[in-house]
DRENVEX-681678 format. One line per 8 residues: number of its first residue (from 1); their letters; for each residue y, x, z of N, C-alpha, C, O. Coordinates in steps of 0.1 Angstrom, whole numbers. Each point is the difference from the previous one (the first is absolute). Layout:
<kemars>
NUM = A = Y:X:Z:Y:X:Z:Y:X:Z:Y:X:Z  ...
</kemars>
This chain:
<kemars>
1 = XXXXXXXX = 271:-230:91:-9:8:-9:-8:9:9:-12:-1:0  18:12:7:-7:5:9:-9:-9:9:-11:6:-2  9:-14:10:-7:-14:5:-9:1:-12:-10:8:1  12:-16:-15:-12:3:-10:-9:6:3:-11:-5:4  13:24:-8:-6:10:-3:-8:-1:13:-12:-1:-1  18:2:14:-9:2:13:-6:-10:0:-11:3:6  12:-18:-10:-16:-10:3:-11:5:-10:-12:-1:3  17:8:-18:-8:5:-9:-8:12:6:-12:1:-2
9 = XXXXXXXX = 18:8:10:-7:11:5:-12:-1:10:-9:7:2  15:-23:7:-9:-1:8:-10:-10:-6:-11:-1:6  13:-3:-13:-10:-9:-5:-10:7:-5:-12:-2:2  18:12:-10:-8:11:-5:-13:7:8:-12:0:-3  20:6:15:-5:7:9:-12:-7:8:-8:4:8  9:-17:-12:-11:-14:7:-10:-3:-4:-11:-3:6  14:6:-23:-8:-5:-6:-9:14:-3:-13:0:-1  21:12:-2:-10:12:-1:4:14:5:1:11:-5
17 = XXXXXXXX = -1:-19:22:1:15:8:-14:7:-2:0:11:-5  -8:-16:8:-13:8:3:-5:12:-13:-5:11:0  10:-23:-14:3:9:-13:6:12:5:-5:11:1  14:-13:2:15:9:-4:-8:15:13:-4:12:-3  6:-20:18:-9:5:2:-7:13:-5:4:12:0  -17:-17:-7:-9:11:-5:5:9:-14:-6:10:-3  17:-16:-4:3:9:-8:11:12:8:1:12:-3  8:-20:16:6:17:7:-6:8:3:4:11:2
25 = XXXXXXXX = -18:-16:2:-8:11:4:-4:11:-7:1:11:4  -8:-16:-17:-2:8:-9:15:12:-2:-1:11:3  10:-16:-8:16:4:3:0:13:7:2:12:-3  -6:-18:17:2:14:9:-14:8:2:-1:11:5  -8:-19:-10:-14:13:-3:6:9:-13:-2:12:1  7:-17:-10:2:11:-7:9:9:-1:0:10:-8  14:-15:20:10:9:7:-11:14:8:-2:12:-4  -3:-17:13:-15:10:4:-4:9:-7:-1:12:4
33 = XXXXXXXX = -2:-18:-19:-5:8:-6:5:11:-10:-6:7:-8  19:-8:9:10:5:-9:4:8:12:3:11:-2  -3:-13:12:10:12:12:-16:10:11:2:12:3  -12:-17:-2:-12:2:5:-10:12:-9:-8:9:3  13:-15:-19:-10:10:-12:-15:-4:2:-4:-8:9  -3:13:-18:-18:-3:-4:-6:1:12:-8:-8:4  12:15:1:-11:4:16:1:-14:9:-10:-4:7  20:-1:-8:1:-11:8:-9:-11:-6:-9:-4:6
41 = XXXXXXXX = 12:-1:-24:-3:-15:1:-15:2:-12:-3:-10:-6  -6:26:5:-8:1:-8:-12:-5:11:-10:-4:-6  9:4:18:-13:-2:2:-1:-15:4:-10:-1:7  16:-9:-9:1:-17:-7:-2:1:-12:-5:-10:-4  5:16:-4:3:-5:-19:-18:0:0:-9:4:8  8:-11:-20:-17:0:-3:-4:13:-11:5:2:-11  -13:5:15:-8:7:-8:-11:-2:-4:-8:6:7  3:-13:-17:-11:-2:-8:-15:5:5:-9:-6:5
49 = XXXXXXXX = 11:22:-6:-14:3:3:-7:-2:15:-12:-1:4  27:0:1:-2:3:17:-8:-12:2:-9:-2:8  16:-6:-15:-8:-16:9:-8:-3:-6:-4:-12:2  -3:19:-14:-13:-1:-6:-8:9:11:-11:-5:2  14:16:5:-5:9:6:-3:-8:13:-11:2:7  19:-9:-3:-1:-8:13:-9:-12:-2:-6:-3:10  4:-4:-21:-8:-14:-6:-17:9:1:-12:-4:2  16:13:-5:-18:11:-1:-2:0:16:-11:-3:5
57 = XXXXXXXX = 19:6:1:-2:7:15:-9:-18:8:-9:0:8  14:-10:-12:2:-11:1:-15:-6:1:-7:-5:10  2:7:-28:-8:-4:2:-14:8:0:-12:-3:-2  19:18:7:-17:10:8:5:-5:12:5:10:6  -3:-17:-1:-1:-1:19:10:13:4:-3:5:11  11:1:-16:7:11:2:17:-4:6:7:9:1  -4:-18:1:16:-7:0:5:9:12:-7:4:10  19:-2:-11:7:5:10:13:-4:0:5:-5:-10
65 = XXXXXXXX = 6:7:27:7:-3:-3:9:-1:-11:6:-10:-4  -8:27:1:9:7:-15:0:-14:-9:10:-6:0  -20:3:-7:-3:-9:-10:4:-13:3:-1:-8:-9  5:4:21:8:-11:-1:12:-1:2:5:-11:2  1:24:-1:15:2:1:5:3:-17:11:2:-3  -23:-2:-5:-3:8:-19:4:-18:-5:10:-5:-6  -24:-3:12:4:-14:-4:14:-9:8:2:-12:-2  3:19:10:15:-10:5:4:5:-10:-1:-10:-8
73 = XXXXXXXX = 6:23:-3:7:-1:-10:0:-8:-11:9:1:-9  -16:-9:7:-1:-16:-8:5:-6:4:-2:-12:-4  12:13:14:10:-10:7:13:5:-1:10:-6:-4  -10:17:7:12:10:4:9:2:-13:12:-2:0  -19:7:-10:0:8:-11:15:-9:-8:9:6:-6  -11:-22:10:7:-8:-8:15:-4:10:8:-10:-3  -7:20:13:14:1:8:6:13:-6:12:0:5  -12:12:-13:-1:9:-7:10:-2:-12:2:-11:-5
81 = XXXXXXXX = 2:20:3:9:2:-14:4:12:-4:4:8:8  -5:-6:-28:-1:14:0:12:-1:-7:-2:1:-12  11:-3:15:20:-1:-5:8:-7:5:-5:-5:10  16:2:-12:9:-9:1:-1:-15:-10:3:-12:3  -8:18:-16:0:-9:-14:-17:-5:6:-4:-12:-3  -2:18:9:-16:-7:2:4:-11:8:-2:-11:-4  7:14:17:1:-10:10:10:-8:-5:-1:-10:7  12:7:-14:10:-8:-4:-9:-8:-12:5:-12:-1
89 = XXXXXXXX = -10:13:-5:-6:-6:-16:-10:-13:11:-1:-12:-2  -7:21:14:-16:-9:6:13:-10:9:0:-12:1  7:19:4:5:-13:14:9:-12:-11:-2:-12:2  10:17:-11:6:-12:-6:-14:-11:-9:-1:-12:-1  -6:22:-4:-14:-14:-6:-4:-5:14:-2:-12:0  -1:19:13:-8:-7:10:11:-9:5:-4:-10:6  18:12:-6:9:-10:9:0:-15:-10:-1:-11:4  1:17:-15:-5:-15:-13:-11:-12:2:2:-12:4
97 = XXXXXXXX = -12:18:-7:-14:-4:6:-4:-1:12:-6:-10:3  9:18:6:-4:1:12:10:-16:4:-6:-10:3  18:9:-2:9:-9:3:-5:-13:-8:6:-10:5  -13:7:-14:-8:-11:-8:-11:-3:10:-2:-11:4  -7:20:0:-11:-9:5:4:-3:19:-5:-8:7  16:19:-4:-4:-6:14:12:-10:-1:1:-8:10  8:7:-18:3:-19:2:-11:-11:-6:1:-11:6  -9:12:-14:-11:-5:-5:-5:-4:9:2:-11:4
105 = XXXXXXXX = -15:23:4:-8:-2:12:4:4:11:-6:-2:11  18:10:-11:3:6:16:-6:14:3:-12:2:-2  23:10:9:3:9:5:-17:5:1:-3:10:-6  -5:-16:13:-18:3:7:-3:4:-12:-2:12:-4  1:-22:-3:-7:5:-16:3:8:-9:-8:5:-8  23:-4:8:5:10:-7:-4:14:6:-4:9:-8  4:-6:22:-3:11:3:-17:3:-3:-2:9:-8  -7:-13:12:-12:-6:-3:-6:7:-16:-10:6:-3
113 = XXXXXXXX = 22:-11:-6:-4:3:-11:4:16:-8:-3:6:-11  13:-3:22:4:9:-2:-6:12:3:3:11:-5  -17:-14:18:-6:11:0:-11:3:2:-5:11:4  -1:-27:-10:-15:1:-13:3:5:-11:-8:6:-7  21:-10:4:1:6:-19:-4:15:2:-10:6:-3  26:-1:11:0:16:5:-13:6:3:-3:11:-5  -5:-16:12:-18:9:1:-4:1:-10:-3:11:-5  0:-29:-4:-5:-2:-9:8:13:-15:-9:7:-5
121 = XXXXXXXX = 17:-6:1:5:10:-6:-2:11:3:-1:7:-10  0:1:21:-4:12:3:-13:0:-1:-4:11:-5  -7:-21:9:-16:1:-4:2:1:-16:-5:10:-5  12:-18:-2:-5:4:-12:8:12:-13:-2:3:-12  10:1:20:5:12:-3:-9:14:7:1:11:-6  -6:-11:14:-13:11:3:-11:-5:-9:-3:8:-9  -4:-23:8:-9:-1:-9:-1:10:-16:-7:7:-7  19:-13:6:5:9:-14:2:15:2:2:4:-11
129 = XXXXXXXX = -2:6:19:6:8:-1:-3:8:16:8:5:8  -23:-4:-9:-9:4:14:3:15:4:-1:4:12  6:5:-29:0:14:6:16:2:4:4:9:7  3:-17:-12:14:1:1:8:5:15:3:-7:10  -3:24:-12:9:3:15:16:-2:2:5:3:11  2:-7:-23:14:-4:4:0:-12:8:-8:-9:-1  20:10:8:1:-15:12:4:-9:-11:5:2:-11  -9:-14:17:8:-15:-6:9:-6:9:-3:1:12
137 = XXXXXXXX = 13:-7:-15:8:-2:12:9:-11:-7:4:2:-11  1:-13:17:13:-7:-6:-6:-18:-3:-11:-4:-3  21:-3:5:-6:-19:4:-2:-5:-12:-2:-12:1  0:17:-12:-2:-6:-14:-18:-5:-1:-3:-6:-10  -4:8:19:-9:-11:1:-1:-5:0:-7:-6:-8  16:3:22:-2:-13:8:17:-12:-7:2:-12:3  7:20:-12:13:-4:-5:-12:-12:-14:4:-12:-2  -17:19:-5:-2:-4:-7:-13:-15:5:-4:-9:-6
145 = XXXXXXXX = 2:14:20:-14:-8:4:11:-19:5:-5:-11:1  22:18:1:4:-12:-2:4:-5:-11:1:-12:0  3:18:-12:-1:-6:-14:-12:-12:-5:0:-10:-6  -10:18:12:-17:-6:-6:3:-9:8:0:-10:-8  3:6:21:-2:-11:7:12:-9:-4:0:-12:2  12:17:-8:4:-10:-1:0:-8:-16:4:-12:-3  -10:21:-4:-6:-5:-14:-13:-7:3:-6:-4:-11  1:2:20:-12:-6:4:5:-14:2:-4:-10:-5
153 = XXXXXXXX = 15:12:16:3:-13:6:6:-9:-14:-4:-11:-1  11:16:-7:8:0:-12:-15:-13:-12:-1:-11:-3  -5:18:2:-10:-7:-7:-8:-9:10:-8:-7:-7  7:4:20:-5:-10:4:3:-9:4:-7:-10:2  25:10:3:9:-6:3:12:-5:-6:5:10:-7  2:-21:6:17:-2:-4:6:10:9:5:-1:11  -5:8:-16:10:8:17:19:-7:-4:3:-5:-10  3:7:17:14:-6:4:9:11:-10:-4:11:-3
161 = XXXXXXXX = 14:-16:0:13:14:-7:1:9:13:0:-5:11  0:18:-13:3:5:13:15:8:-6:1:4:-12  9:-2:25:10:4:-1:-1:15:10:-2:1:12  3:8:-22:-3:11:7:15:13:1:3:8:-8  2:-10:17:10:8:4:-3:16:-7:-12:3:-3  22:5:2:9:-10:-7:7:2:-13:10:6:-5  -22:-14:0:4:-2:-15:12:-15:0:6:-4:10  -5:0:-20:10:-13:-1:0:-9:-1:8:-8:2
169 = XXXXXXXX = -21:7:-7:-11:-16:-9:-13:3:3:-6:10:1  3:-24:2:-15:0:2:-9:1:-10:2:-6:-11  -15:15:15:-8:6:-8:-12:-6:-5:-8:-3:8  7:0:-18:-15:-7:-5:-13:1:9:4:9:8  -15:-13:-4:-4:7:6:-13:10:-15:-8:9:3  9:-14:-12:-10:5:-12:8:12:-3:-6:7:-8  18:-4:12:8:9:-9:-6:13:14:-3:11:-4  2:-16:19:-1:9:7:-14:4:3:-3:10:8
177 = XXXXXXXX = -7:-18:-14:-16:-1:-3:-1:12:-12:-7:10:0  14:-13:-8:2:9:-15:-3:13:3:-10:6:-3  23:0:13:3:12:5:-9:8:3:0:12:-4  -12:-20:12:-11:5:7:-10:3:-10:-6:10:-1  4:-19:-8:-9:-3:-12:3:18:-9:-8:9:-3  16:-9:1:10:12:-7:-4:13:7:-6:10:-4  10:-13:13:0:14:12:-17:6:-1:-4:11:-2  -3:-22:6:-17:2:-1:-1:3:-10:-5:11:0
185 = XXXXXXXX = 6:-16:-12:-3:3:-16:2:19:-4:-8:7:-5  26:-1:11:2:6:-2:-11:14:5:-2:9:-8  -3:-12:22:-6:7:11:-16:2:-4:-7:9:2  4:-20:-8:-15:-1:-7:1:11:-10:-8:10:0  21:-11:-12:-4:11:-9:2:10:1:-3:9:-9  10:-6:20:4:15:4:-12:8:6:-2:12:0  -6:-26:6:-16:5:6:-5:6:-11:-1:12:-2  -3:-19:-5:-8:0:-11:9:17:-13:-7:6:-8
193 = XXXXXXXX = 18:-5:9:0:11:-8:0:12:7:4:10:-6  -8:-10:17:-3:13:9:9:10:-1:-2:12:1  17:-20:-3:15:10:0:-2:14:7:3:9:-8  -6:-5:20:-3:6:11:16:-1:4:8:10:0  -6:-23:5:16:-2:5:-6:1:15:-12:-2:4  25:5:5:-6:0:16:5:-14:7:1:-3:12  3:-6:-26:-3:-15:7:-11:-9:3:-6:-7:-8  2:6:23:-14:-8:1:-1:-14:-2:1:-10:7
201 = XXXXXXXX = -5:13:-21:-3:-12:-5:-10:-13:2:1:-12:-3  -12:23:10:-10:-10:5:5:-6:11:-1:-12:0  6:17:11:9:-5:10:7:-14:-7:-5:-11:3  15:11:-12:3:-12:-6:-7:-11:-4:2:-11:2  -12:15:-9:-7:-10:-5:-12:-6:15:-1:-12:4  -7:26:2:-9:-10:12:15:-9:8:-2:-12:2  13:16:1:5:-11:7:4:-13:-10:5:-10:6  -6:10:-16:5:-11:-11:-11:-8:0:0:-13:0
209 = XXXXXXXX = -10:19:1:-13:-10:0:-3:-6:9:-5:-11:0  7:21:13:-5:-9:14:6:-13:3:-4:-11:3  24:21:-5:4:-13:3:1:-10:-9:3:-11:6  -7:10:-19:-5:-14:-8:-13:-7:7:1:-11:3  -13:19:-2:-6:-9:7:1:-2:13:-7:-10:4  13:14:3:8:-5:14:6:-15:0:0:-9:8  6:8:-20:8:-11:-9:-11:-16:0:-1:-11:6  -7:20:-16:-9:-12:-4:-11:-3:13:-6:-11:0
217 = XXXXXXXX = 5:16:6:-10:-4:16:5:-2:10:-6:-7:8  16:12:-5:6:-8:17:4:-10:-5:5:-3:-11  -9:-5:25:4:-18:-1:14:-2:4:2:-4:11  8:9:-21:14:-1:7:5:-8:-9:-4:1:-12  13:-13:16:9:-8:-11:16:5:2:7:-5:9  0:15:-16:12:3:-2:9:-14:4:-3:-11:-2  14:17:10:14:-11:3:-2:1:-12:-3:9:-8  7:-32:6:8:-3:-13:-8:1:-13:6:-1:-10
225 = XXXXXX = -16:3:11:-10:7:-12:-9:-11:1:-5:-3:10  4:-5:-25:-11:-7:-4:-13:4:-6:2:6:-11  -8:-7:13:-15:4:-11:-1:-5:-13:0:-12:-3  -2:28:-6:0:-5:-17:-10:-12:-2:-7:-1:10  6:-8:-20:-7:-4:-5:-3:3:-17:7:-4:-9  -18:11:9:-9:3:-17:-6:-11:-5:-6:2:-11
</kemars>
């Protein structure tokens, strides 16, 4: 039995070190940021106006280094977490999805997508929200920019049953398309009723979208995955 569990661990560890990988990281950025305090992990988070303030500087011929250390926080922002319940809720949806497309297309792409969605969600959470001086911070972008892509892949492909650790039974893949469908639906109307909640919602949705069309335009054919016929 023990023999079992350790081919299971390593098999594990083979198939999604590089995952696992990038979720300890996160792990101990937010140990950092729990023993370090604001001073340490506020000047990574994104601030809205600032990088509106830096996009102006941009395009008067004005750029400076400042302003592109304003725009790395479109990258940064989504290594960030503002709890324990934040970063535990984004890494168990990203270890889900995230672990669906890089056995799908592989580790390159998964990461790849992980941090077009993440920009792409932070541009469109400033678009929305230009004067906004609280930080944004946390992977639910880029947790959602792999939802979109894999609801992408979902409607253009047979994709395979995938067996996702660790649950017990393998999962539909429409049931795990649903989720995403659900999750966007929910984030759309919370846009739309101007709650004034400090969840960035636009963040969810620009990465839901990108990574859907990320979906429908790269020429990738999923392991094991047939193409629908309409």
């Amino acid at each position: 039995m023990r023999g079992v569990r350790h081919d299971a661990l390593r098999g594990l560890l083979e198939a999604q070190g590089p995952l696992l990988g990038l979720i300890i990281l996160m792990f101990s950025l937010f140990i950092l940021q729990e023993t370090r305090g604001v001073e340490w992990w506020m000047p990574f988070a994104t601030v809205p106006s600032a990088v509106v303030e830096s996009w102006q500087h941009l395009r008067s011929g004005q750029f400076e280094a400042a302003d592109l250390k304003t725009f790395s926080t479109l990258v940064s922002y989504a290594f960030l977490h503002g709890g324990a319940e934040h970063i535990i809720y984004n890494m168990l949806a990203m270890w889900i999805f995230a672990a669906l497309i890089a056995e799908l297309i592989g580790h390159r792409w998964m990461f790849a997508i992980f941090f077009v969605t993440a920009v792409a969600g932070g541009i469109f959470h400033v678009a929305l929200n230009p004067e906004e001086l609280n930080p944004m911070l946390g992977a639910s972008g880029a947790v959602m920019g792999f939802e979109g892509f894999y609801l992408g892949m979902a409607v253009r492909w047979q994709l395979p049953t995938p067996h996702i650790w660790p649950m017990s039974r393998p999962v539909p893949p429409a049931q795990l398309a649903a989720l995403g469908v659900l999750g966007m639906y929910l984030d759309f109307t919370s846009i739309m009723s101007k709650s004034g909640s400090n969840v960035a919602y636009g963040a969810h949705l620009g990465g839901f979208v990108v990574g859907l069309m990320m979906a429908a335009l790269l020429p990738l054919r999923p392991r094991g995955a047939t193409l629908r016929r309409f």
